[in-house]
C-alpha positions as CSV (number, residue, x, y, z in Angstrom):
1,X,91.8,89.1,141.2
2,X,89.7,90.0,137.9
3,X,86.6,88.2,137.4
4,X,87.9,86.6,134.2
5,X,91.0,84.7,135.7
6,X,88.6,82.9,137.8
7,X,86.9,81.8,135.1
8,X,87.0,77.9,134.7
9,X,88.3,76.2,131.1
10,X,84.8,76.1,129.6
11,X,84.4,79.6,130.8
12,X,87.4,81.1,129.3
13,X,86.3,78.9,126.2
14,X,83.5,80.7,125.5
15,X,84.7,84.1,126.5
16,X,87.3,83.3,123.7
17,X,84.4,82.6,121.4
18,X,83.3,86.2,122.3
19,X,86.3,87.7,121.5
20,X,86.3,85.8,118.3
21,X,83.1,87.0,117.5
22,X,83.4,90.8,117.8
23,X,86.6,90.9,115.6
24,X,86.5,91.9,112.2
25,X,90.5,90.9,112.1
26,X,92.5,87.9,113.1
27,X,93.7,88.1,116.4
28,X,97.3,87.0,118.2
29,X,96.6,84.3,121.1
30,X,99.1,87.2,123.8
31,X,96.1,90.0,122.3
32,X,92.9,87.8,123.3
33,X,95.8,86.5,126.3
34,X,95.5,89.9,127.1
35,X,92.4,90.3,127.2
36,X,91.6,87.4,129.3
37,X,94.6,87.9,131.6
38,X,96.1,84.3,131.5
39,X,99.1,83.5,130.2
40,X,99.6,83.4,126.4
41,X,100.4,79.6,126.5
42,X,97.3,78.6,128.0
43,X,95.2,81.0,125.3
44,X,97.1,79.1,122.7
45,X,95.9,75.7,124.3
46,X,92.7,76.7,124.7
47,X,92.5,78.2,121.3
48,X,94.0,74.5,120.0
49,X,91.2,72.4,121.7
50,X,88.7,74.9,120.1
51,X,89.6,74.4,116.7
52,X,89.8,70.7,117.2
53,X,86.1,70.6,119.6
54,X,84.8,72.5,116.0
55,X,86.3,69.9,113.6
56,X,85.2,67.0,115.5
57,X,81.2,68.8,116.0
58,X,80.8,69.2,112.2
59,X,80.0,72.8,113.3
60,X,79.0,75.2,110.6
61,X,82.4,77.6,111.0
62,X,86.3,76.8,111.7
63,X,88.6,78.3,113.7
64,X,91.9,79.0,111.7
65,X,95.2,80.8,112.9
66,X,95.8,83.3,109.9
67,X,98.0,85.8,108.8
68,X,99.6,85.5,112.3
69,X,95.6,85.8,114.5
70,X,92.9,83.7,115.0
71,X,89.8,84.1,112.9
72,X,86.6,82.3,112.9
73,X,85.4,81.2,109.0
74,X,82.6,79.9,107.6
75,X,83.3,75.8,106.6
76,X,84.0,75.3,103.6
77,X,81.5,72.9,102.5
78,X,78.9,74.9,103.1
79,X,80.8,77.5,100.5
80,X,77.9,77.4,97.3
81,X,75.2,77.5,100.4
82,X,77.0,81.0,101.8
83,X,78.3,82.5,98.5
84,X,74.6,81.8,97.1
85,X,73.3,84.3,100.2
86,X,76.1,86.4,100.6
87,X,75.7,87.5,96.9
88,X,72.0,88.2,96.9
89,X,73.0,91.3,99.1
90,X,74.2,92.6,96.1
91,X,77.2,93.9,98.3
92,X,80.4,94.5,96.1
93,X,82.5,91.9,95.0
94,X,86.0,91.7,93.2
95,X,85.1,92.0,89.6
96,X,86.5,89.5,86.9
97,X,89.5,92.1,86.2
98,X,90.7,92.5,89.2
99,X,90.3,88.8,90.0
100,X,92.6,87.7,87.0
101,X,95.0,90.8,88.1
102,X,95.0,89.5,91.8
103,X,96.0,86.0,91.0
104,X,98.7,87.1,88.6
105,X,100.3,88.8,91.6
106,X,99.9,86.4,94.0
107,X,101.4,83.9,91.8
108,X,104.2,86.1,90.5
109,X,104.7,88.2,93.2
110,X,106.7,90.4,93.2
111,X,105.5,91.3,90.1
112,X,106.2,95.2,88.4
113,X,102.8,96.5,86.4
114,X,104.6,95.5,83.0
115,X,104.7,92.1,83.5
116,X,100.9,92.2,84.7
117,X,100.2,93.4,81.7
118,X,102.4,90.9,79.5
119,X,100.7,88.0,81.2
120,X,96.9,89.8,81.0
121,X,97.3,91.0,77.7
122,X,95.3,94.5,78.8
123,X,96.8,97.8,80.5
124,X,95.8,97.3,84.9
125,X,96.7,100.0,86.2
126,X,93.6,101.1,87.0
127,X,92.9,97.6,88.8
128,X,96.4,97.1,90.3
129,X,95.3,101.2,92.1
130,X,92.0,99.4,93.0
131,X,93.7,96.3,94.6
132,X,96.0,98.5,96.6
133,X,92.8,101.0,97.5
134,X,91.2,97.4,98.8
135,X,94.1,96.5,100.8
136,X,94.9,93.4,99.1
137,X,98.2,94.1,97.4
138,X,100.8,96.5,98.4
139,X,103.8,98.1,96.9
140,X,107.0,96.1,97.8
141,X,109.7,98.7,96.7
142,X,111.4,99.1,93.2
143,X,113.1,97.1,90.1
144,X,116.5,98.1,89.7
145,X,116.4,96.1,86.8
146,X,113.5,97.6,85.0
147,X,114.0,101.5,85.4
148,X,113.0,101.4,89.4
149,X,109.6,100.4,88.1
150,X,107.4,99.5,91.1
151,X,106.9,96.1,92.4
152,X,103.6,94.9,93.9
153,X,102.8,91.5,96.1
154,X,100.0,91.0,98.1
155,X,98.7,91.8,101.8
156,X,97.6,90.2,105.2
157,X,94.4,91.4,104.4
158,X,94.7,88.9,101.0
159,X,96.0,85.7,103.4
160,X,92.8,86.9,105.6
161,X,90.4,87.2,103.0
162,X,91.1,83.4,101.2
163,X,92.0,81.8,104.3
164,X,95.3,81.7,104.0
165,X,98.1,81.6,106.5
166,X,101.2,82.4,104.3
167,X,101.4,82.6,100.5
168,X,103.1,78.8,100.7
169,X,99.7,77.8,101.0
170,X,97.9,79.4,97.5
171,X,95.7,76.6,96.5
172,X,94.2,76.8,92.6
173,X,93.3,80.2,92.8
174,X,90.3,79.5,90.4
175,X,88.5,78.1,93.2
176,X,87.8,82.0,93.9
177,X,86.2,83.2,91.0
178,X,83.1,84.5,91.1
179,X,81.7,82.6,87.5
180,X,82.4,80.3,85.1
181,X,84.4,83.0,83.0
182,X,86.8,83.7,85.2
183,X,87.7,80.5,85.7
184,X,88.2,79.5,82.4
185,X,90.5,82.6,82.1
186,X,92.7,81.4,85.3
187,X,93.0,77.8,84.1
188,X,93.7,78.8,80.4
189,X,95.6,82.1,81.3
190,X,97.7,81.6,84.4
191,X,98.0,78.0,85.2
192,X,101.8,77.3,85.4
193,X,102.5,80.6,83.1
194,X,105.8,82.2,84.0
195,X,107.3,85.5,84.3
196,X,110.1,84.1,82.4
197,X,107.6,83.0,79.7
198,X,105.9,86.0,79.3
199,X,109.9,88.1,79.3
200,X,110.6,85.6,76.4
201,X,107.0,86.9,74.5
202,X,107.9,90.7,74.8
203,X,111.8,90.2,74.1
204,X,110.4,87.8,70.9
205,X,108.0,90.6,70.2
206,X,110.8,93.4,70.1
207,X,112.8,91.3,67.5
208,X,110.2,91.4,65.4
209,X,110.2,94.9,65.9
210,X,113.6,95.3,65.3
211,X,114.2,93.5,62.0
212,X,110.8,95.5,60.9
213,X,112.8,98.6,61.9
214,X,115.8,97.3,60.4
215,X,114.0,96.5,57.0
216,X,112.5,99.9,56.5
217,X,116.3,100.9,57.1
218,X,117.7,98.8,54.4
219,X,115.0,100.4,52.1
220,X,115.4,104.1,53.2
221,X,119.0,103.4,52.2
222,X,118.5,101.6,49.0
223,X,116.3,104.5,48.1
224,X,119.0,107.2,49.2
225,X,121.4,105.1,46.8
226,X,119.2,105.3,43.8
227,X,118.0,108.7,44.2
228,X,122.1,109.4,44.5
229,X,122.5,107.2,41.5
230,X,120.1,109.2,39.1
231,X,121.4,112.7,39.9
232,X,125.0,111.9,39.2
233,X,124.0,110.3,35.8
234,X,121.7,113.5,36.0
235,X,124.8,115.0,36.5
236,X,127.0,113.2,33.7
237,X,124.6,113.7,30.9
238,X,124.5,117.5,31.3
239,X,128.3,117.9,31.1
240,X,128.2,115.7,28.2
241,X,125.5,118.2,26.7
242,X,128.2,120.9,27.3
């Protein structure tokens, strides 16, 4: 018998918390099961009574079950106190761009590059390639519809990074910008916009485009009919001369 399936409840507790520690990811309660050799139900207790001994202890982190793992997070109301020392490393964060082009895909998803751009106004490709470079969206197949355009949606590794456990659970998505600027754009930009709204600009903006086309049609041809008008009275008066 292995050391660890002696261990007692606070024991296998706080070789949880160990576990917990060292990953970067969310892990399943049968993986840290696993790794504990006891059966998965009684990780999944244990992992309960943990989240609930950190609630109740006003504890500086949370344990959360997450895009289908456990992952410890930082609480959230110590989130200006963390965000305020996590940005003076200067590490690299999501830039305003890619912020506004995130939330329009997890909002919309799925969502072709066409529409992103309806909604944002500006070509993001180039974002949309750095999302999927980050891992946060992915492509979801094609659009029949719209010429087997591609389709994007977001990731795990999006539900991980905002806390998320499906995308049922999107809250305001402004609560993650970085500054004051991007959230203006999110509340003035994307709150309760629709795809179908912004189909309904573009098809509005190609009637327009239309009767412009049609327009300079109906003068190219009233042109054509003058011009054909002078030369046969062109035409006439030089028999007449004869």
């Amino acid at each position: 018998m292995s050391t660890l399936s002696t261990l007692e409840a606070n024991s296998l507790k706080g070789a949880l918390e160990a576990l917990l520690l060292v990953s970067s990811d969310p892990v399943s309660a049968p993986a840290l099961a696993g790794a504990l050799d006891i059966a998965p139900g009684e990780c999944a207790s244990l992992l309960a009574e943990l989240k609930v001994e950190y609630e109740e202890a006003n504890r500086g982190f949370q344990l959360r079950e997450v895009a289908g793992g456990w992952r410890l997070f930082t609480h959230p109301a110590y989130h200006d106190v963390v965000e305020a020392y996590v940005l003076s490393w200067d590490t690299q964060k999501l830039s305003q761009a890619a912020l506004e082009t995130l939330a329009v895909i997890a909002y919309h998803q799925p969502v072709t590059r066409e529409v992103v751009k309806g909604i944002r106004g500006v070509n993001s490709d180039g974002v949309i390639a750095s999302l999927v470079d980050k891992g946060l969206v992915r492509e979801l197949g094609r659009d029949p519809q719209r010429g087997q355009a591609i389709i994007y949606g977001t990731t795990n590794a999006f539900l991980e990074k905002f806390g998320l456990r499906s995308t049922r659970d999107l809250p305001d998505l402004e609560q993650f910008a970085p500054d004051e600027q991007s959230r203006q754009f999110i509340r003035e930009r994307l709150s309760g916009r629709s795809i179908q709204s912004t189909l309904e600009e573009q098809a509005d903006d190609l009637d327009e485009e239309r009767e412009l086309l049609d327009t300079d049609v109906e003068d190219v041809e009233a042109v054509e009919d003058l011009e054909t008008l002078v030369v046969d009275e062109t035409s006439e008066d030089l028999h007449d001369e004869d």
